[in-house]
C-alpha positions as CSV (number, residue, x, y, z in Angstrom):
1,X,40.0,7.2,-8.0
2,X,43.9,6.3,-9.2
3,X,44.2,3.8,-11.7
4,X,46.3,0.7,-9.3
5,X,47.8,0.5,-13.0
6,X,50.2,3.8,-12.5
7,X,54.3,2.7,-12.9
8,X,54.5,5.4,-9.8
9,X,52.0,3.7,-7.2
10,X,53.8,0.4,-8.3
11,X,57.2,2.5,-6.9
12,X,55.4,3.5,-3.8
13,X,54.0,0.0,-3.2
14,X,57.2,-1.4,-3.4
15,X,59.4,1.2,-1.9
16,X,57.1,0.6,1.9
17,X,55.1,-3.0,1.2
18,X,58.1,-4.4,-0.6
19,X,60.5,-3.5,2.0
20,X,58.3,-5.0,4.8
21,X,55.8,-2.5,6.0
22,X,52.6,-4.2,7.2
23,X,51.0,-1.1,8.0
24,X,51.4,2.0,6.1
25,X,50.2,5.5,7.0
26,X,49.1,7.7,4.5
27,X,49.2,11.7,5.7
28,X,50.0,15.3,4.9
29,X,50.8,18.4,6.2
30,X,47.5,20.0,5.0
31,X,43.5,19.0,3.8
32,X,43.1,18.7,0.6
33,X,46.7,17.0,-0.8
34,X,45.0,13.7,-2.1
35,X,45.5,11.9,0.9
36,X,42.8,9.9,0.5
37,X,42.8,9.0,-3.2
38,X,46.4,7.1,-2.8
39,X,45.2,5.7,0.4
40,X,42.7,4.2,-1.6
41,X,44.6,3.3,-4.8
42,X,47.5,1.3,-2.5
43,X,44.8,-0.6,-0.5
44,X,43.6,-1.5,-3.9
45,X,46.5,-3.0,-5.4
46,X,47.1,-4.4,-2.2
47,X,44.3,-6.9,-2.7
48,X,45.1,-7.2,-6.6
49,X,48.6,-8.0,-5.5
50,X,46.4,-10.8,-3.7
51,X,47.0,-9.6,0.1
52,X,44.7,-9.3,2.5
53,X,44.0,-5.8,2.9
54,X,42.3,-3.4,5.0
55,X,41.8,0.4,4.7
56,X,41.2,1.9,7.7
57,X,40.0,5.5,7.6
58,X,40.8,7.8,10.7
59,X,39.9,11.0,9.2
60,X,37.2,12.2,11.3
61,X,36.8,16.1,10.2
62,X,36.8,14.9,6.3
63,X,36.4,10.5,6.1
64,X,36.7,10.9,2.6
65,X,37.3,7.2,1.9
66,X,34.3,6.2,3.4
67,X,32.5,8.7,2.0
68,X,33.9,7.8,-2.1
69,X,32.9,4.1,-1.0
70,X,29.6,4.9,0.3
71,X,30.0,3.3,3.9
72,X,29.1,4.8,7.4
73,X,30.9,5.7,10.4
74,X,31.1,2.7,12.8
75,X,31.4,2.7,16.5
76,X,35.3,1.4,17.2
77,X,37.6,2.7,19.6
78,X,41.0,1.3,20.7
79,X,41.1,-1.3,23.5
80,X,37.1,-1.6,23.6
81,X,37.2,-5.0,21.0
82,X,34.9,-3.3,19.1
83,X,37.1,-3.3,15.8
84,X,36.2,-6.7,14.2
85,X,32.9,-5.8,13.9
86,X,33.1,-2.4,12.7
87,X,35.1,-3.6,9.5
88,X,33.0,-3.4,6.1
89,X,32.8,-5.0,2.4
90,X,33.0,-1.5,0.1
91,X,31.1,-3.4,-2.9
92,X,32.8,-4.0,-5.7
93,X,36.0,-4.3,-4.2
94,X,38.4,-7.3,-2.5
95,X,39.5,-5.4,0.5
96,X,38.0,-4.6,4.0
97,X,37.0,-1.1,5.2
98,X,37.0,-0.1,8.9
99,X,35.0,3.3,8.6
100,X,36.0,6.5,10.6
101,X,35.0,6.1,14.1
102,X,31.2,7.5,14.5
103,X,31.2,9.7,18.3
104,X,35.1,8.8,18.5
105,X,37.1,10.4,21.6
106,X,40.7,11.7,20.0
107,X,42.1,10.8,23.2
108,X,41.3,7.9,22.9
109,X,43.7,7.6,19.9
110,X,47.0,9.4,21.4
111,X,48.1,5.9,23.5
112,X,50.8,4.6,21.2
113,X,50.1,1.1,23.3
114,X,46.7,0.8,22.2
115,X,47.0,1.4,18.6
116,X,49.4,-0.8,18.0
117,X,47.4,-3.3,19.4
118,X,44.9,-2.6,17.0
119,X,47.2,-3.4,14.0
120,X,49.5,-6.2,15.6
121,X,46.6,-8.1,17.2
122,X,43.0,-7.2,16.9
123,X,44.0,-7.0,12.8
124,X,46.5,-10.0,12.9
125,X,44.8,-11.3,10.3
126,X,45.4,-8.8,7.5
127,X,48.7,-8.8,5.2
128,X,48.4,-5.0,4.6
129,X,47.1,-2.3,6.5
130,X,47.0,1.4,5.1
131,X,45.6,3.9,6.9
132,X,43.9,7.7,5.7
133,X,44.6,10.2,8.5
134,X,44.0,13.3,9.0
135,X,46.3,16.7,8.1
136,X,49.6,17.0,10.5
137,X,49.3,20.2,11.2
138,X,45.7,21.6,10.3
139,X,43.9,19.3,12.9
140,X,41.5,20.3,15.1
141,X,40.4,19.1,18.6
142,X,37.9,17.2,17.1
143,X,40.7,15.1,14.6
144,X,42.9,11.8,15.6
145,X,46.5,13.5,15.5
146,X,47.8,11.9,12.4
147,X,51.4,11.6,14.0
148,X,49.7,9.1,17.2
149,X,48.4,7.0,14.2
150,X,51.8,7.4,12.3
151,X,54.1,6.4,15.0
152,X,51.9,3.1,15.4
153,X,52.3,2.1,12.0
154,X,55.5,0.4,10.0
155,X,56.1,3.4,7.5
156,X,54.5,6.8,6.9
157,X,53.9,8.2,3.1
158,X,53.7,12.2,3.1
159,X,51.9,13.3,-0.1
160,X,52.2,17.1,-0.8
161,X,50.6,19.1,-3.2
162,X,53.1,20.8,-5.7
163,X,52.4,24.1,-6.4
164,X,50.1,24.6,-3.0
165,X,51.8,23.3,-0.3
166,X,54.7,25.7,1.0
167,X,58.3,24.0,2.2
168,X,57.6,25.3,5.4
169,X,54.2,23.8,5.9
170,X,55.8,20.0,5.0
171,X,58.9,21.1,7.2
172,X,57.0,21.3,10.3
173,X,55.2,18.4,9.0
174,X,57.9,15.9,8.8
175,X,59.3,17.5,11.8
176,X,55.9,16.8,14.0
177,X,55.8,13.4,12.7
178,X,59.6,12.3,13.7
179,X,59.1,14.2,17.0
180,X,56.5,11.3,17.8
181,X,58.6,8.3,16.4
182,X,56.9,7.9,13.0
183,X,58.9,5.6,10.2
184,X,58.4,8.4,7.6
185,X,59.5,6.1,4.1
186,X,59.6,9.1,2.1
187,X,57.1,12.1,0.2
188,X,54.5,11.5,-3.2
189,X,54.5,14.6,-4.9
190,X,50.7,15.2,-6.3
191,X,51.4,17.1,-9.4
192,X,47.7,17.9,-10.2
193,X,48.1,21.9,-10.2
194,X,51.6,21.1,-11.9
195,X,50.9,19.0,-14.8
196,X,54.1,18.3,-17.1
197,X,54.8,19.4,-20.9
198,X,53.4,16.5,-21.9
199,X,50.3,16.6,-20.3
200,X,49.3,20.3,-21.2
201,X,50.0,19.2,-24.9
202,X,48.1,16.2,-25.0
203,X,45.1,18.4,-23.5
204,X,45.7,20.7,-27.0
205,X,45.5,17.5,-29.0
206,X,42.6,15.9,-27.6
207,X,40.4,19.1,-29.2
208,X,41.1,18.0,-32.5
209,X,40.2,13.8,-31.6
210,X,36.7,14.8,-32.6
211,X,37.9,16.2,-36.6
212,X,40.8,13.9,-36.9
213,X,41.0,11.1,-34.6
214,X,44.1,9.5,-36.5
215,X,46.1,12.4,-36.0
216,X,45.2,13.0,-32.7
217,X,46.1,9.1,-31.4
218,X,49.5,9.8,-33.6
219,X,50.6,12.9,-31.6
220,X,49.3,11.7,-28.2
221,X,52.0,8.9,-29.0
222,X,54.6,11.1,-29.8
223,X,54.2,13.2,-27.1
224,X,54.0,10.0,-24.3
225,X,56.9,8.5,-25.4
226,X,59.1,11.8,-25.4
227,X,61.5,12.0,-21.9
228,X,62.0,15.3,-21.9
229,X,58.2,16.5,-22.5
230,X,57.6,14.2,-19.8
231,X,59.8,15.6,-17.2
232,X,57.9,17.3,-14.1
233,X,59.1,20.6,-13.5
């Protein structure tokens, strides 16, 4: 999980929820980018920033976020009323969950119409909604097209993986997603194969914590508060 503590998922929750967005769509252009982990963290300091919040998880090939907060797939589907009572507690936590859709018909997730119904009315109640979807353009029959669920919601986050995604993949990403009317608010950049200066140095330092645990804390500092070892490359 992300700590909600990070100065850079404070930017992203003010760059969508503090220009307005209500609901916020959380996607990529392929599996694996962390999708689901800043889903997560944003929902979270949603409810520490004392909103009402609910995560929904539409992910149906990987529903990572139910899985990480142990909960099962509900029944739900759009226009049925069956939402309400699909929405979960994850323990521990001050937000609602509405699980990935157990048996689910994608199709019946493409009507623009009934998905904003979902958010504007069915979740009236809820201050923020973010939303973990699916890949944008590694989804299979069996997925909710990510771009349906974007173009329903207020403002679409793309997070990319540096050094594993390719320009052309998020390309055809962005361009599927403003083909279907999506808000998209801008891109997080997951830098977890691409760690900064800083970061490899500090993972040198921390072998010598164990033998000298002053010097170690000293140099960790030094190298934190240094710009330019901190500069992502």
């Amino acid at each position: 999980m992300l700590p909600i503590h990070y100065p850079e998922l404070d930017l992203i929750f003010r760059q969508t929820v503090g220009k307005g967005a209500r609901s916020v769509c959380i996607t990529a252009a392929n599996a694996g980018e962390g999708v689901s982990t800043l889903a997560l963290a944003l929902a979270q300091l949603g409810a520490a920033a004392d909103l009402e919040t609910l995560l929904v998880d539409v992910n149906l090939p990987r529903p990572s976020a139910s899985i990480a907060l142990g909960l099962k797939r509900m029944r739900w589907s759009p226009g049925d009323g069956s939402v309400q009572n699909a929405i979960a507690n994850a323990e521990g936590m001050s937000l609602g969950v509405l699980p990935a859709p157990a048996g689910a018909d994608p199709l019946a997730f493409r009507d623009p119409v009934k998905l904003r119904r979902i958010f504007e009315v069915d979740l009236d109640g809820y201050d923020l909604i973010v939303v973990d979807t699916s890949p944008v353009n590694s989804t299979p029959g069996s997925a909710i097209p990510a771009e349906a669920i974007a173009a329903a919601c207020d403002a679409t986050v793309i997070v990319v993986l540096t050094g594993v995604s390719s320009e052309h993949a998020v390309r055809t990403a962005v361009e599927r997603l403003t083909a279907s009317g999506a808000t998209i608010f801008g891109a997080v950049f997951n830098d977890r194969f691409n760690p900064c200066l800083a970061d490899e140095l500090c993972r040198e330092v921390n072998r010598i914590a164990r033998f000298a645990p002053r010097l170690s804390a000293r140099l960790r500092r030094r190298i934190l508060g240094s710009t330019i070892l901190n500069l992502q490359m």
